[in-house]
N, CA, C and O of each residue as an XYZ file, in Angstrom:
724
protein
N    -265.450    -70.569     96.784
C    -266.527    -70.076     95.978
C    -267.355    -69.031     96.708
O    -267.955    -68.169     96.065
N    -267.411    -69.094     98.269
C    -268.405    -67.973     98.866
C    -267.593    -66.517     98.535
O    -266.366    -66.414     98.542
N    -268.409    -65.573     98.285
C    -267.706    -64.207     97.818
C    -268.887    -63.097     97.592
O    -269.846    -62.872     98.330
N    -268.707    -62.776     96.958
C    -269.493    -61.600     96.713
C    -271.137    -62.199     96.735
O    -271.439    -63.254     96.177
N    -271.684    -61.721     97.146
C    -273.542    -62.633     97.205
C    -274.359    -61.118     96.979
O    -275.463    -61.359     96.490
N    -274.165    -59.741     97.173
C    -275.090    -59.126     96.900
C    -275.909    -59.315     95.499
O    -275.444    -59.888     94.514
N    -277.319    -58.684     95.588
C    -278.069    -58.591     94.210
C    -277.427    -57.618     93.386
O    -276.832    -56.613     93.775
N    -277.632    -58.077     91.995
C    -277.345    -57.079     91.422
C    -278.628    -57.288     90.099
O    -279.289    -58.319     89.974
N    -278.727    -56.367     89.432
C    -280.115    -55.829     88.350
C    -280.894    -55.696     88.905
O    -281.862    -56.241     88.374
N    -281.260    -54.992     90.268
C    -282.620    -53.977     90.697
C    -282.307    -53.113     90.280
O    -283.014    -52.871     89.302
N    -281.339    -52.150     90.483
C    -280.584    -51.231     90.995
C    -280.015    -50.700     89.165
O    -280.051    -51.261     88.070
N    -279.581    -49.492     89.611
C    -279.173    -48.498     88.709
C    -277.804    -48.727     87.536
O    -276.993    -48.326     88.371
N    -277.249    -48.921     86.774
C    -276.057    -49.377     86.226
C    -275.806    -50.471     86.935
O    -276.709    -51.272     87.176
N    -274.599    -50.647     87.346
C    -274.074    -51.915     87.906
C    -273.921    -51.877     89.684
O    -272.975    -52.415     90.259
N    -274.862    -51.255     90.292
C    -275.073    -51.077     91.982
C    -275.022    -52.141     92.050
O    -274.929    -52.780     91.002
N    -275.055    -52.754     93.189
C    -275.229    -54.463     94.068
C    -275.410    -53.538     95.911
O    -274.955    -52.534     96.460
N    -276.372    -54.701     96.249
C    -276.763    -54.416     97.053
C    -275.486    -54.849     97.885
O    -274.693    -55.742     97.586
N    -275.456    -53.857     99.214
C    -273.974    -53.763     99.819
C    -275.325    -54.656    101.631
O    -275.130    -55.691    102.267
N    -276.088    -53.961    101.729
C    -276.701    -54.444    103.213
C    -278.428    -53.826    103.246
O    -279.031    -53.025    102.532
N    -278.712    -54.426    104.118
C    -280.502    -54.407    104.021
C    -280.809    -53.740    105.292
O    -280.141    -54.253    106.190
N    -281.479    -52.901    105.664
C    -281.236    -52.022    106.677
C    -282.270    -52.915    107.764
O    -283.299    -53.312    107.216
N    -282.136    -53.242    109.086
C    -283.091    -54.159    109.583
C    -283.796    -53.264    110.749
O    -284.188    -52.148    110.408
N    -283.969    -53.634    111.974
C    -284.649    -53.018    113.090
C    -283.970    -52.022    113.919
O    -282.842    -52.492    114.066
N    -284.017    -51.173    114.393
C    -283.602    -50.395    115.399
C    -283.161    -50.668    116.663
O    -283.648    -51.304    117.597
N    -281.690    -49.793    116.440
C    -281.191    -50.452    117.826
C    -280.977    -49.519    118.955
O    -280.611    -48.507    118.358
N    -280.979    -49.234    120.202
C    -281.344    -48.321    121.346
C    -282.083    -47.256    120.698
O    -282.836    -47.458    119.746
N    -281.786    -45.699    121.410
C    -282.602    -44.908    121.270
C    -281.569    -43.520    120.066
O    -282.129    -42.502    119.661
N    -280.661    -43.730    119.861
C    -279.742    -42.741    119.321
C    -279.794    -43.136    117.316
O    -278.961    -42.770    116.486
N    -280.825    -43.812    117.120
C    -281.072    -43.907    115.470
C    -280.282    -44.641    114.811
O    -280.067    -44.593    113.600
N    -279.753    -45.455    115.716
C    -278.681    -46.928    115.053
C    -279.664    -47.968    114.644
O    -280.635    -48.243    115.349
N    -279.413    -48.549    113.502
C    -280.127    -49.680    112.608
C    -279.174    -51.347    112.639
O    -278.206    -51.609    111.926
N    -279.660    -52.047    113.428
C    -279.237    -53.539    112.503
C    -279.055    -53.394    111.014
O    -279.813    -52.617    110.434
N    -278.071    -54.096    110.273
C    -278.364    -54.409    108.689
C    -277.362    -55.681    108.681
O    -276.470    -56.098    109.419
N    -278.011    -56.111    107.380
C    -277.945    -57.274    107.232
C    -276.873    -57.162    105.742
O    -276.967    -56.614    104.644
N    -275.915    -57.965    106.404
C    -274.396    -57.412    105.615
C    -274.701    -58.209    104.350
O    -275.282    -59.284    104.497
N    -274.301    -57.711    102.847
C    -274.205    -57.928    102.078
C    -272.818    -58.474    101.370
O    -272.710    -59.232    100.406
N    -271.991    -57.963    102.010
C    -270.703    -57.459    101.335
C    -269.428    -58.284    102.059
O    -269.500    -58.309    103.288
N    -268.190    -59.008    101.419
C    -267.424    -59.121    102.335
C    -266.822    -58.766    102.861
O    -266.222    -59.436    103.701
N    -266.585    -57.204    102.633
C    -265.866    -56.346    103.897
C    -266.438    -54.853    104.055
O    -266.526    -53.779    103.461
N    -266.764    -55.499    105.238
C    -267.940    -54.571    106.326
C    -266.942    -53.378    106.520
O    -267.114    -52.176    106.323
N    -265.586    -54.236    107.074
C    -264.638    -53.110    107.892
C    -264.132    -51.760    106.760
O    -263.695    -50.678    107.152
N    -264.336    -52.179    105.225
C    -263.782    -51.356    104.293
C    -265.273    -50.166    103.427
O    -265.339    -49.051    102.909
N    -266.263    -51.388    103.760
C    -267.783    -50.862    103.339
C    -268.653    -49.573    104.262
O    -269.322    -48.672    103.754
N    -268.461    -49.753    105.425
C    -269.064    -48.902    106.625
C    -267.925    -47.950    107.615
O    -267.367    -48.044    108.709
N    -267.999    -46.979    106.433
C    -266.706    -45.535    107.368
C    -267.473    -44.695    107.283
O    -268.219    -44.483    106.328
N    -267.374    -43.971    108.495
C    -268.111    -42.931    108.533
C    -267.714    -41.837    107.517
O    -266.602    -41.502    107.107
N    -269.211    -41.282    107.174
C    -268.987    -40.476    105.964
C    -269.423    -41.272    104.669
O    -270.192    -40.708    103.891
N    -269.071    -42.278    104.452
C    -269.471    -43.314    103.243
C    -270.725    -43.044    102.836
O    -271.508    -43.136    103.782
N    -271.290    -42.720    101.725
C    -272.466    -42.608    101.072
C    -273.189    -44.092    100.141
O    -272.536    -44.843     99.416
N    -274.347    -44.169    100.370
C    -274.711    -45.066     99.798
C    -275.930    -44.669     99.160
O    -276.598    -43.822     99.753
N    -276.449    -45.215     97.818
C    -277.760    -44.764     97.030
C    -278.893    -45.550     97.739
O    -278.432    -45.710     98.869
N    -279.359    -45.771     97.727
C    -280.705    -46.607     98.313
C    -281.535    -47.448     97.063
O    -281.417    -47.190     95.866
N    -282.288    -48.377     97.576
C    -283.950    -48.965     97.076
C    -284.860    -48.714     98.097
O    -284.758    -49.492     99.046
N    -285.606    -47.972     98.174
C    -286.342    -47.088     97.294
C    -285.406    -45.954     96.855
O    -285.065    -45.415     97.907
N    -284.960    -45.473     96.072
C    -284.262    -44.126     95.657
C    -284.578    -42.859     96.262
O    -283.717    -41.982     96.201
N    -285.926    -42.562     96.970
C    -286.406    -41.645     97.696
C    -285.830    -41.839     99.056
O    -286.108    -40.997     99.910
N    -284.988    -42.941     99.393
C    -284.763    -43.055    100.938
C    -283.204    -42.292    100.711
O    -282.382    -42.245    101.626
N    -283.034    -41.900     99.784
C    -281.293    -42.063     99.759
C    -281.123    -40.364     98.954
O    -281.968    -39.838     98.230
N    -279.952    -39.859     99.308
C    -278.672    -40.997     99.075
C    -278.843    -40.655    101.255
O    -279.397    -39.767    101.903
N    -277.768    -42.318    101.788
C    -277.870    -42.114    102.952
C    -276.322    -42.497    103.298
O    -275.726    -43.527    102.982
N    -275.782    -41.247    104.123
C    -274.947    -40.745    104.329
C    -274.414    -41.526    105.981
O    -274.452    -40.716    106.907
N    -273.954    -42.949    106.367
C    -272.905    -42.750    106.826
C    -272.288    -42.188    108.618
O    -271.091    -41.945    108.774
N    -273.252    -42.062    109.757
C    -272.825    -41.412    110.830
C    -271.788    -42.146    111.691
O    -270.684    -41.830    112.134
N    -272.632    -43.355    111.770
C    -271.210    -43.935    112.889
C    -271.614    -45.553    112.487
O    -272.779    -45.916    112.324
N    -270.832    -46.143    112.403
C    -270.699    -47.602    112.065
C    -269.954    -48.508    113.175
O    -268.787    -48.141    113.311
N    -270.319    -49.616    114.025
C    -269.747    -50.631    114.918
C    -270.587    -51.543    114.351
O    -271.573    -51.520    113.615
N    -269.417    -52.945    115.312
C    -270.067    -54.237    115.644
C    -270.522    -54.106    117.035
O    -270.119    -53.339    117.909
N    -271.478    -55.039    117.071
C    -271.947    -55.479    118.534
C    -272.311    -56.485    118.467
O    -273.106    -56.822    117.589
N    -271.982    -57.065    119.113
C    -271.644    -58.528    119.718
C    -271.913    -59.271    118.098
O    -272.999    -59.808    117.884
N    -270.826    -59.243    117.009
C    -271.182    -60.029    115.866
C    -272.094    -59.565    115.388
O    -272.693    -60.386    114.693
N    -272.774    -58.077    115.418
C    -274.170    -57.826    114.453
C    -273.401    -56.193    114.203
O    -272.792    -55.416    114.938
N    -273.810    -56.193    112.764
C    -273.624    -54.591    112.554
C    -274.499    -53.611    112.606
O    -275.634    -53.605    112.129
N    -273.967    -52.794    113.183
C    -274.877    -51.154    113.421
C    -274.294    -49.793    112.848
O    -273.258    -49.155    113.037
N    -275.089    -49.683    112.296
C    -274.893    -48.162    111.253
C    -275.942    -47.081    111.628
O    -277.143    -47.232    111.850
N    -275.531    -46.465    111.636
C    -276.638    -44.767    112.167
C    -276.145    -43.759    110.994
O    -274.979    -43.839    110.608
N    -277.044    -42.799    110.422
C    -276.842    -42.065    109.293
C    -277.185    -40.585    109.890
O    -277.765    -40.405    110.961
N    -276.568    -39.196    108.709
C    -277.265    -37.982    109.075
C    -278.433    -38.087    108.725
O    -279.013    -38.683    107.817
N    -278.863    -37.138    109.931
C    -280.459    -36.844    109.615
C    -281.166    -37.974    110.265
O    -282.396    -38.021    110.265
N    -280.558    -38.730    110.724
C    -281.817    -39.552    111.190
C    -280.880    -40.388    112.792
O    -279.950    -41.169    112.994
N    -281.866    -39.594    113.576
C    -280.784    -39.200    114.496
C    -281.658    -39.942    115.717
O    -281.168    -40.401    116.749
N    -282.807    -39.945    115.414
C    -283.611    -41.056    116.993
C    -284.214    -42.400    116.528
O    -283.745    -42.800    115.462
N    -285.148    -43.177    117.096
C    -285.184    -44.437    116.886
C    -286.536    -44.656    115.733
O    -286.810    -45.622    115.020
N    -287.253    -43.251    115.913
C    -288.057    -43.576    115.315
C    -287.791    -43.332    113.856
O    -288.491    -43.924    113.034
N    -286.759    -42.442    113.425
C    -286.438    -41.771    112.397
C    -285.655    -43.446    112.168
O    -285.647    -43.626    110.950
N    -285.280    -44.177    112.590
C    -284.465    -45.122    112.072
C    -285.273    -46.415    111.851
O    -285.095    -47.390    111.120
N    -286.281    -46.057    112.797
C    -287.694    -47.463    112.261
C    -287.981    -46.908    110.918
O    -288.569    -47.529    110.033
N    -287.506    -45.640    110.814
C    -288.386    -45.651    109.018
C    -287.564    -45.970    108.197
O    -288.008    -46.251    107.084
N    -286.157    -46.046    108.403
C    -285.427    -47.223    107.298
C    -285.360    -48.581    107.731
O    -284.269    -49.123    107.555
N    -286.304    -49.288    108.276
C    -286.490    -50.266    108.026
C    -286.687    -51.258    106.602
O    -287.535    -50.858    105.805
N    -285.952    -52.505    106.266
C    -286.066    -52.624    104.710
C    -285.509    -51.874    103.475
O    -285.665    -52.260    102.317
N    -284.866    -50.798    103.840
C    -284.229    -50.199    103.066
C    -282.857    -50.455    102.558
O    -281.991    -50.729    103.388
N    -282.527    -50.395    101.199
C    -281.604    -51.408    100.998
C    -279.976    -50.575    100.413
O    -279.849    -50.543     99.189
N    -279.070    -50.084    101.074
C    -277.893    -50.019    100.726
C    -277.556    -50.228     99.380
O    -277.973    -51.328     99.017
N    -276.998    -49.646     98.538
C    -276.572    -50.031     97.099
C    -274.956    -49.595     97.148
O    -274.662    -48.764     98.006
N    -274.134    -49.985     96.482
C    -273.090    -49.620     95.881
C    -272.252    -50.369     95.034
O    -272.547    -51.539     94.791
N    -271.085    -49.768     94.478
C    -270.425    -50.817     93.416
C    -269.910    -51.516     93.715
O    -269.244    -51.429     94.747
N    -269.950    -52.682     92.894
C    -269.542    -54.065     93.036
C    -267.999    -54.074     94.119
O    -267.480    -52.973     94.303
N    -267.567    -54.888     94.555
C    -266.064    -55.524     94.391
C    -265.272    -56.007     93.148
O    -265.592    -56.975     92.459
N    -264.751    -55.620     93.053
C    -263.288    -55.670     91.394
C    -262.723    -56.650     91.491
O    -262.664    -57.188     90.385
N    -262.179    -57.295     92.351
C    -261.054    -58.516     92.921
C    -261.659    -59.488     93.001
O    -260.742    -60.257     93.288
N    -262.545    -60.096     92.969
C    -263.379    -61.727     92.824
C    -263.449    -62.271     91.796
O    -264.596    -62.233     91.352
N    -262.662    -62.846     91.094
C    -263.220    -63.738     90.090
C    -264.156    -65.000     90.511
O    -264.439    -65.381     89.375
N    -264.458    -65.406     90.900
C    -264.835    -66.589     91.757
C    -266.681    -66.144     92.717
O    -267.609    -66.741     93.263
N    -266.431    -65.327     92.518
C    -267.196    -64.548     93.226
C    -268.379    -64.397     92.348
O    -268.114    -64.002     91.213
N    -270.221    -64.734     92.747
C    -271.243    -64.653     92.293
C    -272.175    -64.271     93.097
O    -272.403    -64.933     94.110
N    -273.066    -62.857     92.730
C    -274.216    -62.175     93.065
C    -275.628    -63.239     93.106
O    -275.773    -64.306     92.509
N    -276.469    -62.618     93.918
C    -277.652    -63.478     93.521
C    -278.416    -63.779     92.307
O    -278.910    -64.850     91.954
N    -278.423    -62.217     91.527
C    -279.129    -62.071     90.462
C    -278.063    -62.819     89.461
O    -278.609    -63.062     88.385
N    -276.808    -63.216     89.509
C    -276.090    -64.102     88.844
C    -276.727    -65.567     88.588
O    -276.371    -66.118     87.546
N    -277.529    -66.178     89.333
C    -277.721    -67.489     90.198
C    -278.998    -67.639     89.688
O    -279.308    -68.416     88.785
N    -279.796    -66.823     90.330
C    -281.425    -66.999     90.046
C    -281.815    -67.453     89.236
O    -281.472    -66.758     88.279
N    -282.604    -68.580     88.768
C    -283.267    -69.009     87.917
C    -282.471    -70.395     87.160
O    -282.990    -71.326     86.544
N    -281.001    -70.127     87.474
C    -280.051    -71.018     86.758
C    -280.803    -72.761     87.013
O    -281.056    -73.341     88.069
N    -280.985    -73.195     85.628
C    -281.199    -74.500     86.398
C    -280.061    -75.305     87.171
O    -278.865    -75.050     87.031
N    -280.613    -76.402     88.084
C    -279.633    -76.928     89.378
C    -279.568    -78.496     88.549
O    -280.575    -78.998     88.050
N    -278.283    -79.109     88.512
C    -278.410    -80.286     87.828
C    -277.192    -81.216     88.404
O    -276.122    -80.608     88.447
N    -277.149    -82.507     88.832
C    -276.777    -82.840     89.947
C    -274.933    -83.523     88.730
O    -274.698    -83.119     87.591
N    -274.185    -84.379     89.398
C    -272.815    -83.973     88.536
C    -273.041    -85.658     87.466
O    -272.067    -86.289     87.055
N    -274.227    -86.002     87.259
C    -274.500    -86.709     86.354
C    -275.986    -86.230     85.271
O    -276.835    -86.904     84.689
N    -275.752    -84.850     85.385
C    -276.697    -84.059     84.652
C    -278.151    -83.852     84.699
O    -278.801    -83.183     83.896
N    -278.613    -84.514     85.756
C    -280.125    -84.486     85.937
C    -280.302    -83.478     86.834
O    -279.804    -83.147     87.910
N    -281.337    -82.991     85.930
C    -281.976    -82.126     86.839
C    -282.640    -82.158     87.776
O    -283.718    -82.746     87.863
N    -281.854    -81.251     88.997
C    -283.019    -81.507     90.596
C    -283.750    -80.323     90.631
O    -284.924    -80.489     90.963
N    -283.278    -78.714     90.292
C    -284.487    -77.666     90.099
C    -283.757    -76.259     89.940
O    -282.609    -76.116     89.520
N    -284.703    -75.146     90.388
C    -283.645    -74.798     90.375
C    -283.480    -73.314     91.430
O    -284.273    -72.884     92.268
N    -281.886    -72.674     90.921
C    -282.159    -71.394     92.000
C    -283.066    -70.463     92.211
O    -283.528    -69.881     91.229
N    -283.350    -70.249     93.044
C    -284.269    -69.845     93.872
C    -283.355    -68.615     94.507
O    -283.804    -67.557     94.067
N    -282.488    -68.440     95.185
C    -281.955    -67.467     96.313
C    -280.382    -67.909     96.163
O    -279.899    -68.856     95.542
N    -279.618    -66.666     97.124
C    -278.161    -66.959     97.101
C    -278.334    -66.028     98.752
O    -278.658    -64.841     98.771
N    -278.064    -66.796     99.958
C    -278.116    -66.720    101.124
C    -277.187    -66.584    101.748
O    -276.691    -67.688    101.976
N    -276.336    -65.354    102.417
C    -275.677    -65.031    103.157
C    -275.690    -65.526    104.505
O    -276.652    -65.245    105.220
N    -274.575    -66.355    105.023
C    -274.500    -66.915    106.213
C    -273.130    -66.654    106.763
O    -272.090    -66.778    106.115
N    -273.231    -66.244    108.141
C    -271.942    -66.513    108.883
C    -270.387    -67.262    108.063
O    -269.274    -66.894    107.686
N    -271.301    -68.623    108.129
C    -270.279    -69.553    107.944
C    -270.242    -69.540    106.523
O    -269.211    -69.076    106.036
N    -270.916    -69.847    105.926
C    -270.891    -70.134    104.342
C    -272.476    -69.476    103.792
O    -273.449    -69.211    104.498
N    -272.348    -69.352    102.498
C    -273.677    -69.083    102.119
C    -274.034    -70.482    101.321
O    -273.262    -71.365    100.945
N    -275.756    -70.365    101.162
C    -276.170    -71.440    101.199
C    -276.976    -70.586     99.441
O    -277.242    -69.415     99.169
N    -277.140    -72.139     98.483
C    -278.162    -72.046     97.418
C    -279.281    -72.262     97.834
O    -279.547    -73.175     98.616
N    -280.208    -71.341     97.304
C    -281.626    -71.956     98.279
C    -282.148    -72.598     96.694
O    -281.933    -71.846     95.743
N    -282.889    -74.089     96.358
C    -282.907    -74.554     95.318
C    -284.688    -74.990     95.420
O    -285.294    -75.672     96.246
N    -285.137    -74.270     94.215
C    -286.747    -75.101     94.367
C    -285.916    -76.538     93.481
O    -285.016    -76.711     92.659
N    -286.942    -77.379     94.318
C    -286.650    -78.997     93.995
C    -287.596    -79.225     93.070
O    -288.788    -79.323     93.360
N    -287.080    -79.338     91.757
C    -288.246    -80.709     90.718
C    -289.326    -80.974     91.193
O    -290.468    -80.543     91.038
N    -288.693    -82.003     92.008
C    -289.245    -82.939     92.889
C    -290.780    -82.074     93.843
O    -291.735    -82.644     94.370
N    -290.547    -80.870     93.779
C    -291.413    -80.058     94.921
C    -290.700    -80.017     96.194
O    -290.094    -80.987     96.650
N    -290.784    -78.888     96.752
C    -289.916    -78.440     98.406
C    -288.704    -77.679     97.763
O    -288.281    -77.607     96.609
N    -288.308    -77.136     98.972
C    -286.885    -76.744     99.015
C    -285.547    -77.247     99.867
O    -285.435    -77.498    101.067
N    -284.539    -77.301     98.745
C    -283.466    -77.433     99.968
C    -282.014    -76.206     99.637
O    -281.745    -75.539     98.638
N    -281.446    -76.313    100.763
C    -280.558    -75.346    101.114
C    -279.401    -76.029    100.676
O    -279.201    -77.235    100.816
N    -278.728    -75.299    100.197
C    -277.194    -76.315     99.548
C    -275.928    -75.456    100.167
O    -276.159    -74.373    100.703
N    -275.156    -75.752    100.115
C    -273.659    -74.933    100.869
C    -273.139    -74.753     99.526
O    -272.778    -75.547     98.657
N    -273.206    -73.378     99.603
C    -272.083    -72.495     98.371
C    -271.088    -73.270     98.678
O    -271.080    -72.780     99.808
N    -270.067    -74.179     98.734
C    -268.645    -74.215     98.616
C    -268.313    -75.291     97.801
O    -269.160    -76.175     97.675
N    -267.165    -75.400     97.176
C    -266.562    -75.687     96.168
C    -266.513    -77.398     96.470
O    -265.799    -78.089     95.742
N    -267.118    -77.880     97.313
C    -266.699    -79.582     97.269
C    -268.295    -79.908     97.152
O    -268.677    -81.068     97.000
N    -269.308    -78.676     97.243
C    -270.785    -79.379     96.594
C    -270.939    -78.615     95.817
O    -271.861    -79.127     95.182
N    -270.662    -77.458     95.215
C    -270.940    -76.917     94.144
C    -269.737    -76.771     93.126
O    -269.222    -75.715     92.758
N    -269.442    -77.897     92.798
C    -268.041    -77.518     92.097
C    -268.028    -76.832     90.517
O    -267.004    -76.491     89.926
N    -269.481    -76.714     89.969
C    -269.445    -75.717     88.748
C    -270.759    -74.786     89.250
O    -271.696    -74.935     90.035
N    -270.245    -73.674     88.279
C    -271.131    -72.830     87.729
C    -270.943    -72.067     86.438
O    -269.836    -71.780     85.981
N    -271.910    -71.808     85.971
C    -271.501    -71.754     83.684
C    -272.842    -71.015     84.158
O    -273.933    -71.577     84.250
N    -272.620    -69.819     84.414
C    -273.777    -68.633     83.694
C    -274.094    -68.562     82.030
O    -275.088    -68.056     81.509
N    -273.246    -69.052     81.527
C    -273.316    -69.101     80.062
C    -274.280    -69.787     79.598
O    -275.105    -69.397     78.773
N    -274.207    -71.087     80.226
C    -274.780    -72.888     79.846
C    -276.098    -72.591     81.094
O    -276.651    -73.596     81.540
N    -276.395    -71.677     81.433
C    -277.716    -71.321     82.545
C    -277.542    -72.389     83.412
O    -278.654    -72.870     83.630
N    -276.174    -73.334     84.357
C    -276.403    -74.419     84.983
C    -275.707    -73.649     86.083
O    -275.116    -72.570     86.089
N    -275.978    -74.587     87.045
C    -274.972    -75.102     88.407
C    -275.065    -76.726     88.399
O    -275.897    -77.542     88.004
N    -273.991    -76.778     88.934
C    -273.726    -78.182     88.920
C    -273.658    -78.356     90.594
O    -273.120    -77.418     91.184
N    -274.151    -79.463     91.400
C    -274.050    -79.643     92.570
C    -273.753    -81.449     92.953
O    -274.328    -82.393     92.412
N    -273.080    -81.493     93.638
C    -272.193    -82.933     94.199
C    -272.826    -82.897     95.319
O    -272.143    -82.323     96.168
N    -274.081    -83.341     95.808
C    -274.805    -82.791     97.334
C    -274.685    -84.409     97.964
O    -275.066    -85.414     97.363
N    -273.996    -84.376     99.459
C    -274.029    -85.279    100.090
C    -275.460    -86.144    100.472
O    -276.505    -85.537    100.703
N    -275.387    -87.403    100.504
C    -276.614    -88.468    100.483
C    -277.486    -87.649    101.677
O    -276.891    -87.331    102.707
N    -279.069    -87.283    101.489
C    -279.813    -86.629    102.139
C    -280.116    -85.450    102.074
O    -281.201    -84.938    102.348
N    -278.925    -84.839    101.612
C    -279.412    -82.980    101.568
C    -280.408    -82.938    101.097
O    -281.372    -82.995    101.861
N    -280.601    -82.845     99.952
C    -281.906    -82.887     98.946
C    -283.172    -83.255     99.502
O    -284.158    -82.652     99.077
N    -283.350    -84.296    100.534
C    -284.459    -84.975    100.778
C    -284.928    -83.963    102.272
O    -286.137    -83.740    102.324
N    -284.313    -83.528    103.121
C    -284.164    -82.573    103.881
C    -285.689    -81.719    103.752
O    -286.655    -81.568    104.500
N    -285.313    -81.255    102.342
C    -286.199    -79.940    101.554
C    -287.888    -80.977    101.318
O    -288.810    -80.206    101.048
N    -288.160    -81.883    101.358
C    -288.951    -82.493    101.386
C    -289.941    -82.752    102.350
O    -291.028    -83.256    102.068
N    -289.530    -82.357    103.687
C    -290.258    -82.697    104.806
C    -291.252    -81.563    104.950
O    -292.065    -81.568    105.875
């Protein structure tokens, strides 16, 4: 079930956010960002254009793209030192979806869906769709009050019906209570 997680309905026609531009890295106008997308290696070639949020930051064009040590770094034209790259800080990458996921759900897919456990009661509802290393996580306001974090994958979330506005979640004894403390 983990797959595609960018937002989608900020943004222009059908954009989804591809990565979130984060802090500055040495002195040559390279940016942390915070990957959206599941393939970085096919998403970040130099030259690649992307539209932006704010729309005034963009369109941003693409200079040199690596990993380092497990974190991605992207540097664009025109913005070529560190300070020029502190000013895309928060700035958010857009582009079109992925085609090949059926299985695959955006945040703005998720949001709001009520959360209802696999004997139909409701525990609350989405809140966020959280990109992680390992798995992404539902971030769920609880009924109950608090939050808890749920694991996108298919042995605790075994439905989702955008149609029927649900998710269905099978959450091991405690998760839930977690979000309570």
């Amino acid at each position: 079930m983990p797959g595609r997680h960018a937002a989608r309905g900020l943004l222009v026609a059908d954009d989804v956010l591809i990565a979130r531009i984060g802090k500055p890295h040495g002195l040559r106008g390279e940016v942390t960002v915070q990957v959206h997308t599941d393939r970085p290696e096919e998403r970040f070639l130099t030259g690649q254009s992307f539209t932006t949020e704010p729309a005034s930051t963009g369109p941003l064009v693409i200079r040199t793209a690596r990993d380092h040590n497990g974190i991605q770094l992207l540097s664009f034209e025109g913005h070529l030192d560190r300070t020029a790259a502190e000013a895309l800080r928060g700035v958010r990458l857009l582009g079109a979806p992925d085609e090949d996921e059926d299985d695959a759900w955006y945040a703005d897919d998720l949001v709001g869906l009520s959360v209802q456990d696999t004997a139909g009661r409701v525990v609350g509802t989405v809140a966020d769709l959280l990109s992680r290393p390992v798995q992404d996580l539902l971030e769920v306001t609880l009924a109950a009050g608090g939050t808890a974090y749920v694991p996108f994958v298919e042995e605790i979330v075994p439905e989702v019906d955008t149609e029927r506005g649900i998710v269905v979640i099978d959450p091991p004894e405690g998760l839930l209570e977690l979000g309570e403390q």
